[in-house]
N, C-alpha and C positions, 0 to 999 in steps of 0.2 A: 390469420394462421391459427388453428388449432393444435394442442398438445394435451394426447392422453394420456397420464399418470399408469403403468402397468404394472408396476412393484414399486412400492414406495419405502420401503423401509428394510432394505438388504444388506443386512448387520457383516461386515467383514471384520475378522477379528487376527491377529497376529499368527502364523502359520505354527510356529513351534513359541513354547515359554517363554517370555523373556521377565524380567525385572519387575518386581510389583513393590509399590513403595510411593510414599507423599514424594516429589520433587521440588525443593525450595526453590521460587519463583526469584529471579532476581531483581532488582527495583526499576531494571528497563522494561522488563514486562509487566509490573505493577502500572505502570505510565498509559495512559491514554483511555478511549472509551474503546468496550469490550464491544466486538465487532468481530464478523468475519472477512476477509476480502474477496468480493466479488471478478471473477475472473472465468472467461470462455475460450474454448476454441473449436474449430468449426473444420472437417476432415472431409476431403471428396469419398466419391463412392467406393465402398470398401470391398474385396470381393470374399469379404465373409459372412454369414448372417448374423445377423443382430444378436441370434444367441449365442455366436462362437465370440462374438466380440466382448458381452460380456462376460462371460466365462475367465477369457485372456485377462480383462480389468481386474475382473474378484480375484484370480488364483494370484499375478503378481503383486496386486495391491495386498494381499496377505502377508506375501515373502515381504516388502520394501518395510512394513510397519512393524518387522522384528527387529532392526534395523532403526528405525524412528519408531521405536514404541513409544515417546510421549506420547505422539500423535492419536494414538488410540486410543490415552486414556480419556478423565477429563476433569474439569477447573473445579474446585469447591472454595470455600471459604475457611480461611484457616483459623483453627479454634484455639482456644486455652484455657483448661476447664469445666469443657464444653460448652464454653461461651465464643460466640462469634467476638473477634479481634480487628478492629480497626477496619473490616475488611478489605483486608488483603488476602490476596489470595493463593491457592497452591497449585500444583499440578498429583493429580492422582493419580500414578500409571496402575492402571488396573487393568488393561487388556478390553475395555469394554468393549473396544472397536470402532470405527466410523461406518458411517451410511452411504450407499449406492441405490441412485434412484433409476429406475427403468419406464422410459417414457417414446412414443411416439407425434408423430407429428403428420398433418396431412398437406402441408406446405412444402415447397421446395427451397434449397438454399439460395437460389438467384432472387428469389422473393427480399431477402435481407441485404440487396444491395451492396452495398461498401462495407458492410457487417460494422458497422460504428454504431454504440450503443443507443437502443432504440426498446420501445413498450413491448414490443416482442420479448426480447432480453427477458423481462421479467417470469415466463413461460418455461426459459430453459436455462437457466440460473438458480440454485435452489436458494431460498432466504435461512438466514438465523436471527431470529430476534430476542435478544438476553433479557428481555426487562419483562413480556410477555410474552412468553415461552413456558414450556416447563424449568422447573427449578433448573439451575446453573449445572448443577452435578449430573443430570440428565443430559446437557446437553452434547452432539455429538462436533468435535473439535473439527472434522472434515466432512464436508456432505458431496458427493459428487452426482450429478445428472448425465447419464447417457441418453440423446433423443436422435432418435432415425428417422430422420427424412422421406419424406416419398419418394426421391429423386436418387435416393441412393445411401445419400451423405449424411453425414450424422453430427453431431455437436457434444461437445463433453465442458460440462459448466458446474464452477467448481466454489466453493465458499470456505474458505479456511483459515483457523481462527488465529488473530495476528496476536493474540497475547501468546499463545504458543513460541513462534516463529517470526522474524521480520520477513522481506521479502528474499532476500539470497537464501536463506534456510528452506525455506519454500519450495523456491525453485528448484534448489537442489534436492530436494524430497521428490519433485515430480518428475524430474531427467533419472533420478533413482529408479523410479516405480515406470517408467517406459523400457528403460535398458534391462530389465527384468522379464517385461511382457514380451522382449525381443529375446529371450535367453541367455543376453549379457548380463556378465558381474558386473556386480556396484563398479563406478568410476572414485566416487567418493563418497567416505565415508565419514558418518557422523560426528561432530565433535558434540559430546552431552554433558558433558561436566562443568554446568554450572555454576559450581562453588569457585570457580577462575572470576568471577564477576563477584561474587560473597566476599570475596576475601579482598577487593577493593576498598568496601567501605570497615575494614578490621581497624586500620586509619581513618579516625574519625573527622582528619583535619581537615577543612575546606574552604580554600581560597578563593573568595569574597571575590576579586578582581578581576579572577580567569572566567567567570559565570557571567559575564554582561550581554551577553548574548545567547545563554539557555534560557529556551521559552519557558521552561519549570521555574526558573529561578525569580523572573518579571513577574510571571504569575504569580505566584506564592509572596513575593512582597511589594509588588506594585498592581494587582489587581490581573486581569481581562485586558485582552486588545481592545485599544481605540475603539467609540463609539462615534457615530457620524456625527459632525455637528451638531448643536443644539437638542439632539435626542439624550437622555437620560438612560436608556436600556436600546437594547438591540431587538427588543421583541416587534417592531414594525419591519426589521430585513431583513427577520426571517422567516415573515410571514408570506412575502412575497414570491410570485411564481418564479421558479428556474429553469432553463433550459441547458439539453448537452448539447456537444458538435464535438467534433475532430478536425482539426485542421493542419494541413501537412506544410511542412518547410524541408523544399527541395535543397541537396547540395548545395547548390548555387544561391540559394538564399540565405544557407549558415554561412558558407562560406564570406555572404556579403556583410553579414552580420558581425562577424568575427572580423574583417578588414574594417569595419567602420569604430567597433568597439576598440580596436589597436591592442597592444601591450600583452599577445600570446594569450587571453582570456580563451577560457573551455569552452564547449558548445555548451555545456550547462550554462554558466556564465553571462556567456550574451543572451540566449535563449528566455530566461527566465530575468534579466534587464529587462526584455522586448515584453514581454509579458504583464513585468510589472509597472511599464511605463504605460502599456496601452489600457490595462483595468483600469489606470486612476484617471485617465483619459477619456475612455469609456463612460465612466460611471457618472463623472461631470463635478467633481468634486469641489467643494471651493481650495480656492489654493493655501491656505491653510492648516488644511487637512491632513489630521493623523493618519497614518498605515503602515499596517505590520507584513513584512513577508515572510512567512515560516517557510523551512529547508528543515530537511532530514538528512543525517550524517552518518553513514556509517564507520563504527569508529574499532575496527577490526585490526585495520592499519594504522590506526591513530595510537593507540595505545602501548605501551612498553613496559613488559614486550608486547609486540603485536598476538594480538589472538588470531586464534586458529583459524585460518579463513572457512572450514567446512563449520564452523558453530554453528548449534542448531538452538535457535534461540535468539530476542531480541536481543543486536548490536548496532542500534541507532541509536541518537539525541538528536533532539531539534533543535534549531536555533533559529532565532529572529531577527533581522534585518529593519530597525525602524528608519521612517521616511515623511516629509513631508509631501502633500500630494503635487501641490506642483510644481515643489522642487523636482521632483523624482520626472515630472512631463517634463524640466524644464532644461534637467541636466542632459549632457554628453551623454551616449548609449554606455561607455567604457568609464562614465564616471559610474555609473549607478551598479555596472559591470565591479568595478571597484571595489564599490560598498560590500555586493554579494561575496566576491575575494574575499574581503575581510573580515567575514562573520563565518566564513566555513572554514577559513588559516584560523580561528579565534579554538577550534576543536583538538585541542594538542593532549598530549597523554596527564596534563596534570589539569587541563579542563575535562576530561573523562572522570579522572576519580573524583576531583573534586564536586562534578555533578553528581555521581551517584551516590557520595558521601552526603550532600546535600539533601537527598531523596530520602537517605534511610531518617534522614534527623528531622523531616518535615512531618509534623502530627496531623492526619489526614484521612478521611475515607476515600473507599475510593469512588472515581468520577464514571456518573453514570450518563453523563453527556461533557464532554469536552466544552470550553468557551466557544459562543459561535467565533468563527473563523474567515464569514463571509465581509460582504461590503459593512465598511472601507479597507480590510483586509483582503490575503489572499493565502492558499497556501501552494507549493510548486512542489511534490515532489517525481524525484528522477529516478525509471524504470530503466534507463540508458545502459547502466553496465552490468544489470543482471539477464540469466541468460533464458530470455522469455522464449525463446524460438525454437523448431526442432524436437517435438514433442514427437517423437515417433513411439510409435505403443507395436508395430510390428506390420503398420498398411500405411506406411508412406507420413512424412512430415504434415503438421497441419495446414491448412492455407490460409488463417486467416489467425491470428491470437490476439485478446485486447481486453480491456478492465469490462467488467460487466457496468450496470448502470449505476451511478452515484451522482445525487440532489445534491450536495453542500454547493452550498453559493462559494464562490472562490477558492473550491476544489480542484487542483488541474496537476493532470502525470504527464511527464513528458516520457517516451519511449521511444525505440527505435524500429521503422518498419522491418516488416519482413524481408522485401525485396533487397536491403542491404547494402541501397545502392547510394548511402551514406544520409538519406533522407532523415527526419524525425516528425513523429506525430504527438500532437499536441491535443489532450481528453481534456475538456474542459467542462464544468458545469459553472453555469452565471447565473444573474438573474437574468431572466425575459427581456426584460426594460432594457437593457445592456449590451444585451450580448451581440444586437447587429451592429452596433458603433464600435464593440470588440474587434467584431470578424475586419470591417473598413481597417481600421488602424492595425491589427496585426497584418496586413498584406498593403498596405497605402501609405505607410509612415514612408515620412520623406526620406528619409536613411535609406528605407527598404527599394526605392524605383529610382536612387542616383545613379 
């Protein structure tokens, strides 16, 4: 499949004035590596042309980012005497705008099969690359691809940058900017005020005890995740080829999931037990062996008072689940179910402050690659109760939505299908060497065909 680039750089910028000003970045979005998140969706044939459709995209996407004007600005390094500081960083709403690319294709959509990320992907996805890119303050915080099909159909693939936004802020930015292309008011409206997360760490205190399971906290005074046995650095599993897949778990398979784990456990729960018992399985581990599973928490509810659920703006922490490897193969599906219970109950309103109080008091740059994460690690996070579905822009819901492509070895989203029909799809990226002993034991575990 072919994709012709026809306008590559179609500046949208905020419809009327809004707010221009540094934005203090809060210490959840100082966390992690600067990155965009890769994400597609893929629309039968519309019965408008290509250039009424983008028209619809530019003119709403204008009105929504008055509205989410961070979004248009973009990230610099924040200074102190004109000297770069720790880098950390800020938000500049400046209005700059974000980018809409206009591209064609001479492929049809049945061509991409099960639409589960694949080399094509790469064609109608637009990339951002922070480290080799233009400078950081050039860079544009949203990029979106519109590509039409021959067949009709079109794809709309999008990269948006997660220090901005976690994934609900997101989302909700993009059901924003359809209800607008459709001539509906906003449903919901932004929460931007920040400084509700500043004023956290104003109490410098921080409880040693509640942090035993934030990944920041092990990090910063116990190193990196587990290294595989007998190796000294991780630079030989990362060298190694990865592969993606998708693998679906019908009802009837959570369903048996959750009867065997016992004790009311989530789908998340058992879900990502099953997950973590089958990598360390997979992977052939001696049983010995260290592994970490990282989880992401959003901590909107967690907090007291709770934050505003419409916040726009990072409200996760992650947290880590340590294991040994074949203890983890060797336990109960609902004990290991357990562990995961009790590292996500471990995220209470005085493990929130106390994490981010932690963060402002940790002396650090920032991280321009995260620890690897891969084997004998994993990390699992849940797409589940945000609302990925339903994109209508004014020609009918998408039919197909899912993560664009991502290499991290022991990478994996779990989501929920379109169909609704209480299914979940499971995005994994492994290594090569692994991942068909993966695929066996996630559908052949003895649990799973009792």
């Amino acid at each position: 499949m072919k994709v012709c680039v026809k306008s590559s750089n179609i500046i949208v910028k905020p419809s009327e004035p809004t707010w221009n000003g540094i934005l203090e970045l809060s210490e959840l979005d100082q966390t992690g590596t600067m990155m965009h998140v890769p994400t597609i969706y893929f629309y039968a044939t519309s019965p408008q042309p290509p250039e009424s459709l983008m028209e619809t995209l530019k003119s709403s996407l204008s009105q929504v980012l008055v509205h989410f004007y961070p979004m248009a600005g973009r990230l610099n390094w924040a200074t102190n005497n004109n000297t770069t500081t720790g880098r950390r960083l800020v938000l500049d709403c400046n209005s700059e705008g974000v980018i809409l690319i206009e591209a064609e294709s001479d492929g049809v959509l049945s061509e991409l099969g099960d639409f589960y990320p694949q080399p094509d992907f790469d064609q109608l996805v637009p990339s951002a690359e922070y480290y080799t890119a233009p400078p950081i303050q050039k860079m544009p915080l949203f990029i979106g691809q519109l590509t039409k099909f021959r067949c009709g159909g079109w794809s709309l693939g999008l990269a948006i940058s997660h220090v901005v936004s976690d994934g609900l802020g997101t989302s909700n930015f993009l059901h924003q900017w359809a209800r607008l292309a459709r001539g509906k008011p906003l449903s919901v409206v932004p929460f931007l005020d920040r400084e509700v997360l500043h004023r956290v760490h104003k109490d410098p205190l921080v409880h040693m005890a509640v942090l035993e399971h934030y990944y920041y906290y092990n990090y910063y005074n116990f190193g990196g995740p587990p290294l595989i046995i007998g190796e000294s650095s991780n630079e030989n599993e990362k060298k190694k080829e990865t592969k993606v897949c998708v693998l679906r778990l019908s009802k009837p398979q959570i369903e048996t999931l959750k009867k065997v784990g016992g004790a009311n456990y989530t789908k998340y729960e058992v879900v990502t037990a099953h997950i973590w018992k089958c990598a360390c399985k997979a992977r052939n581990h001696k049983a010995d062996q260290p592994t970490n599973l990282t989880m992401s928490v959003d901590i909107r509810k967690r907090m007291d008072p709770p934050l505003h659920n419409s916040y726009f703006g990072n409200a996760v922490i992650d947290v880590v689940t340590h294991g040994i490897s074949g203890e983890v193969i060797s336990m109960p599906l609902g004990q290991v179910a357990r562990m995961i219970r009790e590292t996500i109950d471990s995220v209470t309103p005085e493990c929130v402050t106390s994490a981010i109080s932690f963060l402002k008091g940790v002396s650090r740059g920032r991280e321009e690659e995260l620890p690897f994460s891969g084997n004998p690690n994993l990390s699992v996070t849940s797409w589940m109760s945000l609302p990925l579905h339903g994109l209508d822009f004014g020609w009918g819901e998408e039919i197909h939505m899912g993560p664009g492509n991502h290499t991290g070895d022991g990478d994996i989203l779990i989501l929920p299908s379109r169909e609704g029909d209480g299914s979940l799809l499971v995005a994994l990226s492994f290594q090569a060497d692994h991942i068909e002993d993966f695929k066996k034991c996630f559908y052949q575990a003895a649990y799973m065909i009792t």
